[in-house]
C-alpha positions in Angstrom: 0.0 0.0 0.0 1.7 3.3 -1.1 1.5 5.9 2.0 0.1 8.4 0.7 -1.8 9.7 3.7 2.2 10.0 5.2 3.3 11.6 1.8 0.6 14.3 2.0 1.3 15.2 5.7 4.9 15.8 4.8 3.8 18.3 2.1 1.2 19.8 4.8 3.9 20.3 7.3 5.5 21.9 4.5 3.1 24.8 3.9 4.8 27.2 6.5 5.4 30.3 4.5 3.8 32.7 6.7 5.8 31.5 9.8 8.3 33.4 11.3 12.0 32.5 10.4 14.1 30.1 12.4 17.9 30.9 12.2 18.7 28.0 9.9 16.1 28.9 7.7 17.6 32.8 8.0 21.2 31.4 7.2 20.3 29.2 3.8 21.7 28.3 1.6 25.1 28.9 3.1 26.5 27.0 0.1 25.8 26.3 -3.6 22.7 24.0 -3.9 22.9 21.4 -6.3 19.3 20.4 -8.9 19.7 17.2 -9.8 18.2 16.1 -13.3 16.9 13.0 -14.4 18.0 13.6 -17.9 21.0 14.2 -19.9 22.1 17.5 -20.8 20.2 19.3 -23.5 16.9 17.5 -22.8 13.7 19.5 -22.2 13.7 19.0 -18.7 17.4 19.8 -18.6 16.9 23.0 -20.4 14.1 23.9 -17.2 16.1 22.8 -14.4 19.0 25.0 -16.1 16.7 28.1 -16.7 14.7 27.8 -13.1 18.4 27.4 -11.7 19.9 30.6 -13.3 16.7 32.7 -11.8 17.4 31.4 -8.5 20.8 31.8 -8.1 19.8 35.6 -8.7 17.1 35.7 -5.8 19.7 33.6 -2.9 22.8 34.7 -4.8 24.2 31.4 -4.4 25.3 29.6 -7.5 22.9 26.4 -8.3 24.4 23.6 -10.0 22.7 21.7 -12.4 23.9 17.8 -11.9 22.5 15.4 -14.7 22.2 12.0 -13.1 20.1 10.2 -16.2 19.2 6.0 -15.3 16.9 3.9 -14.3 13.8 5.9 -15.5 14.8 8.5 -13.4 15.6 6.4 -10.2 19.2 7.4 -10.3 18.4 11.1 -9.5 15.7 10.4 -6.9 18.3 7.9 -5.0 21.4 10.5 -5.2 18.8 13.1 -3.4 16.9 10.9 -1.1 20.2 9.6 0.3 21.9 13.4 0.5 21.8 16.1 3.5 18.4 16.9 4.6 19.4 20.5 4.8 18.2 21.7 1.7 21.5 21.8 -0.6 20.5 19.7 -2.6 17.4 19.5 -4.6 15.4 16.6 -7.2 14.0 17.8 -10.3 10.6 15.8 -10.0 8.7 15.0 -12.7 5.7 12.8 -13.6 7.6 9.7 -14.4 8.7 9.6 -10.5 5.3 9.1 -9.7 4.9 6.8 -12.1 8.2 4.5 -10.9 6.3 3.9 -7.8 4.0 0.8 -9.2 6.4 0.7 -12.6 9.4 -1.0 -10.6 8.7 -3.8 -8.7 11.9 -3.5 -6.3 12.5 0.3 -5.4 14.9 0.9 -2.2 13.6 4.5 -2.9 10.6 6.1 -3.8 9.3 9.9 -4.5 6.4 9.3 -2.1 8.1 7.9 0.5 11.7 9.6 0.3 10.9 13.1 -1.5 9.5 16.2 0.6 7.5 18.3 -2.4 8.4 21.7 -2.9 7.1 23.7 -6.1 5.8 22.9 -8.9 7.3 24.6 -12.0 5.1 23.5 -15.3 3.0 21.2 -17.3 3.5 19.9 -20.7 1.3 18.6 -23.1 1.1 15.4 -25.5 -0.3 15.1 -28.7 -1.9 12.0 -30.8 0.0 11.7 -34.2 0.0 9.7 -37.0 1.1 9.6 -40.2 0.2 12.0 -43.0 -0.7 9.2 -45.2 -3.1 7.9 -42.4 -6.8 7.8 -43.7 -7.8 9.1 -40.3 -8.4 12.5 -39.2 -9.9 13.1 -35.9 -9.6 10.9 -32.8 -13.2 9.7 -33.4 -12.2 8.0 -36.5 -9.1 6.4 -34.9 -11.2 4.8 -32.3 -12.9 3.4 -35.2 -10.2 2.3 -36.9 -8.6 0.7 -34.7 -11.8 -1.3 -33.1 -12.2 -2.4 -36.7 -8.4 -3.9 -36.7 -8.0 -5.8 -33.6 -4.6 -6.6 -32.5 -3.4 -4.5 -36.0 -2.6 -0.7 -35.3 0.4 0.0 -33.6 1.6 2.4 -31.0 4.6 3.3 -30.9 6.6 5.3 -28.2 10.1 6.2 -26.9 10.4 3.1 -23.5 8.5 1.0 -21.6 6.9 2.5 -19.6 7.3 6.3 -20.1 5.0 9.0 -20.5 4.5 8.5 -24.4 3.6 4.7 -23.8 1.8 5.0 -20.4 -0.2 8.0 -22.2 -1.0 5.2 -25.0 -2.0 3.2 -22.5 -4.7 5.3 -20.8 -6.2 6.3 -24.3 -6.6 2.7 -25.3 -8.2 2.0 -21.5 -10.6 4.9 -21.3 -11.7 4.5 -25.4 -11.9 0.6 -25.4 -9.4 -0.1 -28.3 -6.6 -2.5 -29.1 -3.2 -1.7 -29.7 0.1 -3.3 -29.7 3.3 -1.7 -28.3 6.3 -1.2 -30.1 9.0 0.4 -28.1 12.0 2.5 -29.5 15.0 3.7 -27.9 14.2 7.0 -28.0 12.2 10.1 -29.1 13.3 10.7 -32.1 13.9 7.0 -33.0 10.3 6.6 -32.4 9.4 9.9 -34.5 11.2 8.3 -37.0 9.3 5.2 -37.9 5.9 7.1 -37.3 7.1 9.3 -40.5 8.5 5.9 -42.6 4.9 4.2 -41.8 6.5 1.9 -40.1 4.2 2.3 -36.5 0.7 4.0 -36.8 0.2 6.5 -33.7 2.4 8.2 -31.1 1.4 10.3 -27.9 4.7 12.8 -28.1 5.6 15.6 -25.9 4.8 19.3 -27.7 8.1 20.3 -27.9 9.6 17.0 -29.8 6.5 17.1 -32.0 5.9 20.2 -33.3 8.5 20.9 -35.5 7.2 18.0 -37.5 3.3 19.3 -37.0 4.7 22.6 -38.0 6.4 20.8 -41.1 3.5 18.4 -42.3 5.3 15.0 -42.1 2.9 14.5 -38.9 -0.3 14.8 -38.7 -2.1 15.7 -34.9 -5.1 14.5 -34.2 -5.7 15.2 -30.6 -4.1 17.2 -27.2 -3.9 15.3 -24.3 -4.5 18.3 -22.6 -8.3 19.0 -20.7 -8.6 21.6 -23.1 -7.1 23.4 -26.3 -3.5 24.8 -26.0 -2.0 27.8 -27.1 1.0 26.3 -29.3 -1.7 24.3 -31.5 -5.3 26.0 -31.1 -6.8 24.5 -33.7 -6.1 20.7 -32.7 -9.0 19.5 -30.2 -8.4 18.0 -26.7 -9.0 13.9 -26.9 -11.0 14.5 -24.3 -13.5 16.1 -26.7 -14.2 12.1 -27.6 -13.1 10.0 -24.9 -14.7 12.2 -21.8 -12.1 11.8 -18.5 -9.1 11.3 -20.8 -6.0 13.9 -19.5 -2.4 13.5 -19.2 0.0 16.3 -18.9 3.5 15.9 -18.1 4.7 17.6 -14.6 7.7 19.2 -13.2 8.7 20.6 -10.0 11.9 20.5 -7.5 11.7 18.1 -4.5 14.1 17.8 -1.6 15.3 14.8 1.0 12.6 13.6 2.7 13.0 15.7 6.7 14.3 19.1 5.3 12.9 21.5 7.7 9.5 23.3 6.8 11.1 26.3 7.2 13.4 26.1 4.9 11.3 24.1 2.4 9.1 27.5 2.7 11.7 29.3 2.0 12.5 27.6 -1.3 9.0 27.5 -2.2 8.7 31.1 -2.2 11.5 31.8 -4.3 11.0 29.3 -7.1 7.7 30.4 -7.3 8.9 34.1 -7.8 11.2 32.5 -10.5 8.3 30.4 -12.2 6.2 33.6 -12.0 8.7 36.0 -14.0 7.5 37.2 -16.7 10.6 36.6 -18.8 10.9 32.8 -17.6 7.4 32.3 -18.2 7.6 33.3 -21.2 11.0 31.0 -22.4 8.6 28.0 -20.8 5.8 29.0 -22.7 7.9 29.0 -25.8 9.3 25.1 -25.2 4.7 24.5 -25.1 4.9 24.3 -21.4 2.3 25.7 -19.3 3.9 27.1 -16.2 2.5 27.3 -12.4 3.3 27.9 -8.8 1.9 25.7 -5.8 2.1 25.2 -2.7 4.4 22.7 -1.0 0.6 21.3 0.1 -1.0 21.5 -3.3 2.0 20.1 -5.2 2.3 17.2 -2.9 -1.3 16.5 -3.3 -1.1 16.7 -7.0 2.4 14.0 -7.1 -0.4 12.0 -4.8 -3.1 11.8 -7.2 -0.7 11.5 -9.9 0.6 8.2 -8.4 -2.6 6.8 -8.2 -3.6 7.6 -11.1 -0.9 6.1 -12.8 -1.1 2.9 -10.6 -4.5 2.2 -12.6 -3.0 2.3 -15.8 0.4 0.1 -14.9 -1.5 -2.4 -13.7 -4.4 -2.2 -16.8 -1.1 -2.5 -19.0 0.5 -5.4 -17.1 4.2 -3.8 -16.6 6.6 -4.5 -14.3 10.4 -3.4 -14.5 12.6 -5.2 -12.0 
């Protein structure tokens, strides 16, 4: 049983920002804090935690260091911080597939509910249904049709086990009924790839890797995964349009070691939310498609909650396990 009543009393705790000060919270950061990144350099979420970074070594005028500690679905990072200083120095850039990991991996010595105090949230991203130009469907409807008419035939395609572009395949063909088979590339573009040759028939890709081909013609969108419209493609529908209750949106906020005081957590909160909040940062996140937003320690704890349990459903409806 995950604890998620424990997870969301941690972020409660958390919520202190109108407190008065302690003298440790007065004193931090009395070094450089390290962001550690789940990714590889140059990766969307890499470019984030490098932006957010730069805007908060400004407000604490401390340098922040980005570390990129890519593995094990983003495992690697959440270890390096769970096991590190509860004192604040260093700092998890969290992100939707940490919530995920929690039923994905069958044998975790760590875990973001468990191990990972929430801080702020910093954006959403969208995904969007593509297919191939070629395709002789044109709206998610006729998909759904499609597919229901070729059992076992239409393939999805996506960038890993178990990541956001096959787990987001995996809640469309739950909520709408349909069959599809996976077929796993190595990566992104790999996977962008054979949509284009006709080799797979649909993808769920993140905005930013998608729309340069959407912007191009050699992929066709059919749907946001979005609740509603967004700005970068306003004239593509939200699936949920056709299949009521569908959503995903991709998540990312910094987390810290699971005991860091409240205070100092507070402290954090307060200026990474200042940061998010900037107009010119807004703006370069708006430009990758992402949607930015502040929170709460609270709120953003109770959203990695229902994120977890959310995706729970969808493991378990797709049968994965990773050891």
């Amino acid at each position: 049983m995950i604890p998620l009543r424990r997870f969301l009393q941690l972020a409660g705790s958390a919520a202190l920002a109108a407190a008065p000060q302690s003298a440790r919270a007065q004193s931090y950061p009395s070094r450089p804090i390290t962001i550690m990144v789940f990714v590889g350099a140059g990766g969307a979420p890499d470019i984030i935690a490098r932006l957010i970074g730069q805007g908060l070594s400004q407000r604490i005028g401390q340098p922040v260091v980005i570390e990129n500690r890519p593995g094990g679905g983003g495992n690697l990072s959440l270890q390096a911080v769970a096991r590190a200083p509860a004192d604040g120095h260093t700092l998890l850039l969290i992100a939707t597939p940490h919530a995920i990991n929690v039923t994905l991996y069958e044998k975790l010595n760590v875990n973001v509910i468990r191990d990972i105090a929430p801080v702020a949230s910093i954006n959403n991203d969208s995904f969007v249904m593509l297919v191939n130009p070629s395709s002789p469907v044109k709206s998610v409807a006729e998909f759904i049709v499609h597919a229901k008419s070729s059992p076992g035939k239409v393939n999805l395609t996506s960038s890993g086990n178990g990541n956001l572009t096959h787990l987001s395949g995996e809640l469309f063909r739950m909520a709408s009924g349909i069959d599809l088979v996976h077929v796993p590339y190595r990566n992104t573009p790999a996977a962008l790839t054979a949509l284009m040759a006709g080799d797979v028939h649909v993808i769920f890709g993140a905005l930013p890797s998608a729309m340069p081909h959407v912007k191009a013609g050699s992929l066709r969108p059919l749907g946001v995964t979005a609740p509603a419209r967004v700005k970068a493609l306003p004239d593509v529908p939200s699936i949920s349009d056709t299949v009521p209750g569908y959503a995903v949106t991709g998540w990312v906020g910094i987390g810290a070691p699971h005991g860091t005081p409240a205070e100092i957590i507070a402290k954090l909160n307060k200026d990474i939310n200042a940061v998010v909040s900037d107009p010119e940062i807004a703006a370069r996140l708006a430009s990758f498609g992402s949607d930015p937003f502040t929170s709460t320690p609270a709120s953003f704890g109770k959203l990695i909650a229902a994120e977890t349990e959310k995706w729970e459903k969808v493991v378990r409806f797709a049968g994965l396990k990773i050891e």
